[in-house]
PDB file as gemmi writes it, atoms N, CA and C in Angstrom:
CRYST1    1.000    1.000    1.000  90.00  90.00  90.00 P 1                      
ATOM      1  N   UNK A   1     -29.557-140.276  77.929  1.00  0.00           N  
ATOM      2  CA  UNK A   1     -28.306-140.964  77.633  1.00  0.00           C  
ATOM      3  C   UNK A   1     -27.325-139.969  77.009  1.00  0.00           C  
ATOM      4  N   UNK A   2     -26.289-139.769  77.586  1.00  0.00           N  
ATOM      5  CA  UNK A   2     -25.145-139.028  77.147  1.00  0.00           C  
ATOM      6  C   UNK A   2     -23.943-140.063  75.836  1.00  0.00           C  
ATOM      7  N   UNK A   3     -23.789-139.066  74.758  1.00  0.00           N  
ATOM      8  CA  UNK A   3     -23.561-139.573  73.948  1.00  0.00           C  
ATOM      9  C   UNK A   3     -21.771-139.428  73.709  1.00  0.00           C  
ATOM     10  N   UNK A   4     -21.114-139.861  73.739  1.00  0.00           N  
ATOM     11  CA  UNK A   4     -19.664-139.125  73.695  1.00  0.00           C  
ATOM     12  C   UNK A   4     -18.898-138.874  72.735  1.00  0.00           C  
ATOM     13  N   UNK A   5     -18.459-137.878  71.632  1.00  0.00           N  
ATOM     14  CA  UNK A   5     -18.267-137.947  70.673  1.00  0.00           C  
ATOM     15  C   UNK A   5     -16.133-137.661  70.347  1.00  0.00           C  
ATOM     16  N   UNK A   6     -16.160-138.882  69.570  1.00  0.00           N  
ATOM     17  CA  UNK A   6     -14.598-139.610  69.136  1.00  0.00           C  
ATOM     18  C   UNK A   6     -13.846-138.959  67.579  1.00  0.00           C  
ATOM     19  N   UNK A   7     -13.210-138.210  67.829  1.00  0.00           N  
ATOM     20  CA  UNK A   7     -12.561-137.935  66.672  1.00  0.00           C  
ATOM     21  C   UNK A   7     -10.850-138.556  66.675  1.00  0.00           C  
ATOM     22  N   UNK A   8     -10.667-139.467  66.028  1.00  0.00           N  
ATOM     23  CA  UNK A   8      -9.225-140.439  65.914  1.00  0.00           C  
ATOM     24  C   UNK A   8      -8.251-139.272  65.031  1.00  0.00           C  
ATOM     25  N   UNK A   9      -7.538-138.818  65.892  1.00  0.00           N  
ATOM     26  CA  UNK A   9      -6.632-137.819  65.018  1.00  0.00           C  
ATOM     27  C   UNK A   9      -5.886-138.569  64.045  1.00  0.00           C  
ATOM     28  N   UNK A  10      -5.104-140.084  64.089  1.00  0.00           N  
ATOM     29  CA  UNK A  10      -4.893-140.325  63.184  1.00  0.00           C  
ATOM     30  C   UNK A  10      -5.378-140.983  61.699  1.00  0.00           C  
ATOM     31  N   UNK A  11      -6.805-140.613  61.697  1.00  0.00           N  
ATOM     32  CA  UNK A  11      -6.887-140.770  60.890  1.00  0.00           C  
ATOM     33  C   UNK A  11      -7.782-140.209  60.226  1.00  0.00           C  
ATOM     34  N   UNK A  12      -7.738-138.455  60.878  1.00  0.00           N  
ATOM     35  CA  UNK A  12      -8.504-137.560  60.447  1.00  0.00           C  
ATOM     36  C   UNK A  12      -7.515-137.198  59.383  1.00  0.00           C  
ATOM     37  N   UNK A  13      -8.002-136.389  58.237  1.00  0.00           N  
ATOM     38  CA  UNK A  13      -7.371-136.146  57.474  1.00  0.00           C  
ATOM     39  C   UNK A  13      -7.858-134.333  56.932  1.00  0.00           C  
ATOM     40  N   UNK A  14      -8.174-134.196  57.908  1.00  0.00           N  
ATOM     41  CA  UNK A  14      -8.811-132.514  57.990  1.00  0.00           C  
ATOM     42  C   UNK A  14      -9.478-131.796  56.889  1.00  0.00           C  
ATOM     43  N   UNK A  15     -10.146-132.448  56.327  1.00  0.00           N  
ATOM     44  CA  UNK A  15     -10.915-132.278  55.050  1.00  0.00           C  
ATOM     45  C   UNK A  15     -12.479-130.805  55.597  1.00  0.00           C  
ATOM     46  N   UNK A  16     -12.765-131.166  56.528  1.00  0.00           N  
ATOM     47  CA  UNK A  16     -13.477-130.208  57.328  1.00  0.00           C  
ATOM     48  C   UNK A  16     -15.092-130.497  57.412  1.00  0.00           C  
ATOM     49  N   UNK A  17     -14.947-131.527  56.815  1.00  0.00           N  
ATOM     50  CA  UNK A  17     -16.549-131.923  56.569  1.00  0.00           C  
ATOM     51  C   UNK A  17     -17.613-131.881  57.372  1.00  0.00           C  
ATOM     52  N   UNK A  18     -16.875-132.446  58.723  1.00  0.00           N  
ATOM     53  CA  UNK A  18     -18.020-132.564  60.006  1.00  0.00           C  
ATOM     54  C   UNK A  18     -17.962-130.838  60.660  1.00  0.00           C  
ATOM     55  N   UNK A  19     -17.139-130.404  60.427  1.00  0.00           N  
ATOM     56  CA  UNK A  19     -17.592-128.514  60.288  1.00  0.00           C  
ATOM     57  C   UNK A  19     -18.525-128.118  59.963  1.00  0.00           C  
ATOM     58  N   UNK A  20     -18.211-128.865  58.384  1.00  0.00           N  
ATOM     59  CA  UNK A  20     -19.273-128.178  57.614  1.00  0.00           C  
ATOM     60  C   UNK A  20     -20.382-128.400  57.915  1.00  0.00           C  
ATOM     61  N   UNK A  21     -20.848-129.695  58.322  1.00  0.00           N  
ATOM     62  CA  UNK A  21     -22.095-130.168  58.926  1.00  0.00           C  
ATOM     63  C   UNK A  21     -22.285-130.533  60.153  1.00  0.00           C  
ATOM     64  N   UNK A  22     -21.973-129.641  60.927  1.00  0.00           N  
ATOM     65  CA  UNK A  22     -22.340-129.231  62.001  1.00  0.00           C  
ATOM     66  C   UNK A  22     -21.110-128.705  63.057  1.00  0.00           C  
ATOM     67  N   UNK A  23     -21.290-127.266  62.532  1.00  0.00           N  
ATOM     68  CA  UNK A  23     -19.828-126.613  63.015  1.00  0.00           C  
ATOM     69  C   UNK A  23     -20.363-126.100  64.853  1.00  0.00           C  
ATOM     70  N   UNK A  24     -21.468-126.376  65.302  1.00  0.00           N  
ATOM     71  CA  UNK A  24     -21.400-126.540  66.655  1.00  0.00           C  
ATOM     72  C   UNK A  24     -20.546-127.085  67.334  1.00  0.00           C  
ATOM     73  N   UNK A  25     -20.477-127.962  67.156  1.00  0.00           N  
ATOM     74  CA  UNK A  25     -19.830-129.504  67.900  1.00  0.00           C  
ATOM     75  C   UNK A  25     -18.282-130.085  67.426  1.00  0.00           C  
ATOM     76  N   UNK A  26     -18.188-129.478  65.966  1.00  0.00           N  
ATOM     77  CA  UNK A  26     -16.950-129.715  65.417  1.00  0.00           C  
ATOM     78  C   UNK A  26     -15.850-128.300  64.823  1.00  0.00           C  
ATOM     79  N   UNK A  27     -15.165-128.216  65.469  1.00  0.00           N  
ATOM     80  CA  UNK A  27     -13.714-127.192  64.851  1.00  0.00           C  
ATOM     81  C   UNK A  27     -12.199-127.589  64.013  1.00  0.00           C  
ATOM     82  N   UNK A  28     -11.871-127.046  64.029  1.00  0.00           N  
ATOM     83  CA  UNK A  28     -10.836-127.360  63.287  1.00  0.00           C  
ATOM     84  C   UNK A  28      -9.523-127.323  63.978  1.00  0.00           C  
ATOM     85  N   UNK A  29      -8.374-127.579  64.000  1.00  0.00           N  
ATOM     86  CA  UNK A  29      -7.362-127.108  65.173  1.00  0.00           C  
ATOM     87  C   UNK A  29      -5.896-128.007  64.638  1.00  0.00           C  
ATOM     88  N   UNK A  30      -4.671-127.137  64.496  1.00  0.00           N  
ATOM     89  CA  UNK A  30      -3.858-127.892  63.851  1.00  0.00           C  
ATOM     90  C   UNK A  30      -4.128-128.560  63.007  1.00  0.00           C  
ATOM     91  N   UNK A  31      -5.152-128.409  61.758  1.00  0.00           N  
ATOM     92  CA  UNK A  31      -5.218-129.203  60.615  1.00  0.00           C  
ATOM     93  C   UNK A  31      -5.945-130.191  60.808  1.00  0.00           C  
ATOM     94  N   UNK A  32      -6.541-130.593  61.604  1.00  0.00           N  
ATOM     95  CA  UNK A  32      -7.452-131.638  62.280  1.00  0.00           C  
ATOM     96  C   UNK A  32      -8.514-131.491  62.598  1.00  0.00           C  
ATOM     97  N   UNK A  33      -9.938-132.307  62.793  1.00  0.00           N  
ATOM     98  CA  UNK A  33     -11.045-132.000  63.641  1.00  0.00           C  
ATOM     99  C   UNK A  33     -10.885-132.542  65.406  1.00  0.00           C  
ATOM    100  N   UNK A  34     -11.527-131.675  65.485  1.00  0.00           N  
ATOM    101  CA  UNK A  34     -11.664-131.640  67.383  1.00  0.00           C  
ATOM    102  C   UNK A  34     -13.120-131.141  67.525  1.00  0.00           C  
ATOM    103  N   UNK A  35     -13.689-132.228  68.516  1.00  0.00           N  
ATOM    104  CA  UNK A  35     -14.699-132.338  69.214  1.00  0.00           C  
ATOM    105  C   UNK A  35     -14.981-130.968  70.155  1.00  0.00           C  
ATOM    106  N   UNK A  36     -15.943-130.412  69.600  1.00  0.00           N  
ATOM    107  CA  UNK A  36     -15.713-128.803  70.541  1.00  0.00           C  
ATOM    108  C   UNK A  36     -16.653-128.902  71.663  1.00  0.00           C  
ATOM    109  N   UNK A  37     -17.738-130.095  71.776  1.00  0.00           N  
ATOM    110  CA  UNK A  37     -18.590-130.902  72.720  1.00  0.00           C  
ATOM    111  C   UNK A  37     -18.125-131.917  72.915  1.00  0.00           C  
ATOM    112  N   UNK A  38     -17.402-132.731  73.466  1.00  0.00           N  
ATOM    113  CA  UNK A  38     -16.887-134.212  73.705  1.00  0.00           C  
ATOM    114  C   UNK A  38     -18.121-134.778  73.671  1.00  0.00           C  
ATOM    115  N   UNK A  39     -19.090-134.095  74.586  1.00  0.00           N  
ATOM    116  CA  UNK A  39     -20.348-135.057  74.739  1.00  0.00           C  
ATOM    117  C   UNK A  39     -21.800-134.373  74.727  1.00  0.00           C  
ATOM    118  N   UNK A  40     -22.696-135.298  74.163  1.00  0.00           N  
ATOM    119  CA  UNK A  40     -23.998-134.374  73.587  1.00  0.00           C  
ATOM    120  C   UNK A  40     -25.251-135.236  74.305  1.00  0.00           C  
ATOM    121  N   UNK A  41     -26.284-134.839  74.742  1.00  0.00           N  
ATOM    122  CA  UNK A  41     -27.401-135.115  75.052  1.00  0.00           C  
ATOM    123  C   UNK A  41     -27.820-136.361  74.195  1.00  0.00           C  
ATOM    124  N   UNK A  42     -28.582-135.733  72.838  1.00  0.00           N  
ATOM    125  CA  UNK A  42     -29.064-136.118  72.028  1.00  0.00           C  
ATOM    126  C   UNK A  42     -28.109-135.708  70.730  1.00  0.00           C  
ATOM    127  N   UNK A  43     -28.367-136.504  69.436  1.00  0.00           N  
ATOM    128  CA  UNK A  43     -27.323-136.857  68.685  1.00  0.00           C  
ATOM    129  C   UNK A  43     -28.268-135.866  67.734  1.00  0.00           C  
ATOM    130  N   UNK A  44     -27.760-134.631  66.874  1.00  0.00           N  
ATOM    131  CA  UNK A  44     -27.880-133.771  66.124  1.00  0.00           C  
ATOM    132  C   UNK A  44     -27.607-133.746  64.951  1.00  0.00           C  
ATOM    133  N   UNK A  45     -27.306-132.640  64.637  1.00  0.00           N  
ATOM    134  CA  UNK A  45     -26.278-132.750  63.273  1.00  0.00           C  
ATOM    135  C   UNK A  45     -25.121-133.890  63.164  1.00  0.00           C  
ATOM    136  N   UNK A  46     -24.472-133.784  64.826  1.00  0.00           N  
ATOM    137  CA  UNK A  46     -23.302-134.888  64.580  1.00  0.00           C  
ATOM    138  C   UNK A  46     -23.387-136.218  64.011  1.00  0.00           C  
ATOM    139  N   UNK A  47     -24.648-136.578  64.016  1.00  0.00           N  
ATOM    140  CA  UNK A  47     -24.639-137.617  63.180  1.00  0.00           C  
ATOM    141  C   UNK A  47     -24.363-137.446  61.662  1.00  0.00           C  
ATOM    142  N   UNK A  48     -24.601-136.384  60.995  1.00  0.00           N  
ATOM    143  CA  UNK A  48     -24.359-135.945  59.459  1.00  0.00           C  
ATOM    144  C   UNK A  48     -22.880-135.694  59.358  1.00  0.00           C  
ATOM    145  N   UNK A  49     -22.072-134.952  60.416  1.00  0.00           N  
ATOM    146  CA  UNK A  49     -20.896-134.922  61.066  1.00  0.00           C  
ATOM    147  C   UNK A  49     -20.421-136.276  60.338  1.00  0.00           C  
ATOM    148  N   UNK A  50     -20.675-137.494  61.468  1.00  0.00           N  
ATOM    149  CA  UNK A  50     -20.166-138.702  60.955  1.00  0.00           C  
ATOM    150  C   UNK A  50     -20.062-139.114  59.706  1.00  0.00           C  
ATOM    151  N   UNK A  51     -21.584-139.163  59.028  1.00  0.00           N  
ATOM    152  CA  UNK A  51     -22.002-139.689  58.121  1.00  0.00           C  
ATOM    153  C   UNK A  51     -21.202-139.021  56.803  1.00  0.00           C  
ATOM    154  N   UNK A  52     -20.407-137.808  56.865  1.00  0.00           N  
ATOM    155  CA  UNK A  52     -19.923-136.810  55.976  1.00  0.00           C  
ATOM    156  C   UNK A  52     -18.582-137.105  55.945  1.00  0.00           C  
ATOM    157  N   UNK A  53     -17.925-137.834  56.905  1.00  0.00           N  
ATOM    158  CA  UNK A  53     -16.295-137.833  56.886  1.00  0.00           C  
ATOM    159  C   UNK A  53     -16.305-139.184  56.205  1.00  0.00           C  
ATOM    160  N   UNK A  54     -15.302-138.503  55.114  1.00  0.00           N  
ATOM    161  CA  UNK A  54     -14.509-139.673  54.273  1.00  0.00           C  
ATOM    162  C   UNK A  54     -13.635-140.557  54.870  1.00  0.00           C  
ATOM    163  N   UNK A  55     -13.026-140.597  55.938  1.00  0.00           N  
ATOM    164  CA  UNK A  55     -12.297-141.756  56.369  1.00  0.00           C  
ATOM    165  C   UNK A  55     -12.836-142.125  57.645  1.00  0.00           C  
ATOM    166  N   UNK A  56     -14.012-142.056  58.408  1.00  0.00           N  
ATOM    167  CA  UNK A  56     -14.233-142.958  59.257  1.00  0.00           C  
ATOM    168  C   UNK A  56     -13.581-142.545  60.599  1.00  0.00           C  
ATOM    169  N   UNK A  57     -13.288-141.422  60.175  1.00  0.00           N  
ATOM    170  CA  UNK A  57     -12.320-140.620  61.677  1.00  0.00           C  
ATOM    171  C   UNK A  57     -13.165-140.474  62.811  1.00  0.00           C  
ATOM    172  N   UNK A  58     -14.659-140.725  62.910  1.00  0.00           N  
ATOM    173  CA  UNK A  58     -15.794-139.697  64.234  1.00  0.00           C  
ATOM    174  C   UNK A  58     -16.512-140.839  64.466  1.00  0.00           C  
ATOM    175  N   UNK A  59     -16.741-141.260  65.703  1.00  0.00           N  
ATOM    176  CA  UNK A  59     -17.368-141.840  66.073  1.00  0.00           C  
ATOM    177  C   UNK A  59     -18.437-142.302  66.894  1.00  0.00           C  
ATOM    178  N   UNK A  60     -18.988-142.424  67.861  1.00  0.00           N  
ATOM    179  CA  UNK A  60     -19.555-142.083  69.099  1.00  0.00           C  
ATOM    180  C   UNK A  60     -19.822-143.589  70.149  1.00  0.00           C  
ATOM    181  N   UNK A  61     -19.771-143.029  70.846  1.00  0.00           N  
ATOM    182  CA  UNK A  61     -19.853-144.301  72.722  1.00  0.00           C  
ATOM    183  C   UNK A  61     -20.823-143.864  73.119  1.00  0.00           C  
TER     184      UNK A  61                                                      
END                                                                             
């Protein structure tokens, strides 16, 4: 199952968190996070990713 991973620019607030925990999959870009994998196999770090952002900005389908 392919997992697809959602970062809501507005209401990222570029704190860098999901970088920090797990800078595979997540970058930084104009002050914002961006999905540097849109989509992942199996769910990794990005779940700590999620679990780490203060406003609820990352999501996954």
């Amino acid at each position: 199952m392919t997992h697809k991973i959602i970062v809501d620019k507005n209401k990222c607030i570029g704190c860098g968190a999901c970088v920090a925990a797990c800078s595979g999959s997540f970058e930084m870009k104009d002050g914002k996070a961006h999905a540097v994998k849109a989509e992942v196999e199996k769910l990794t770090c990005e779940q700590s990713a999620i679990s780490s952002c203060p406003v609820d900005a990352i999501s996954v389908d």
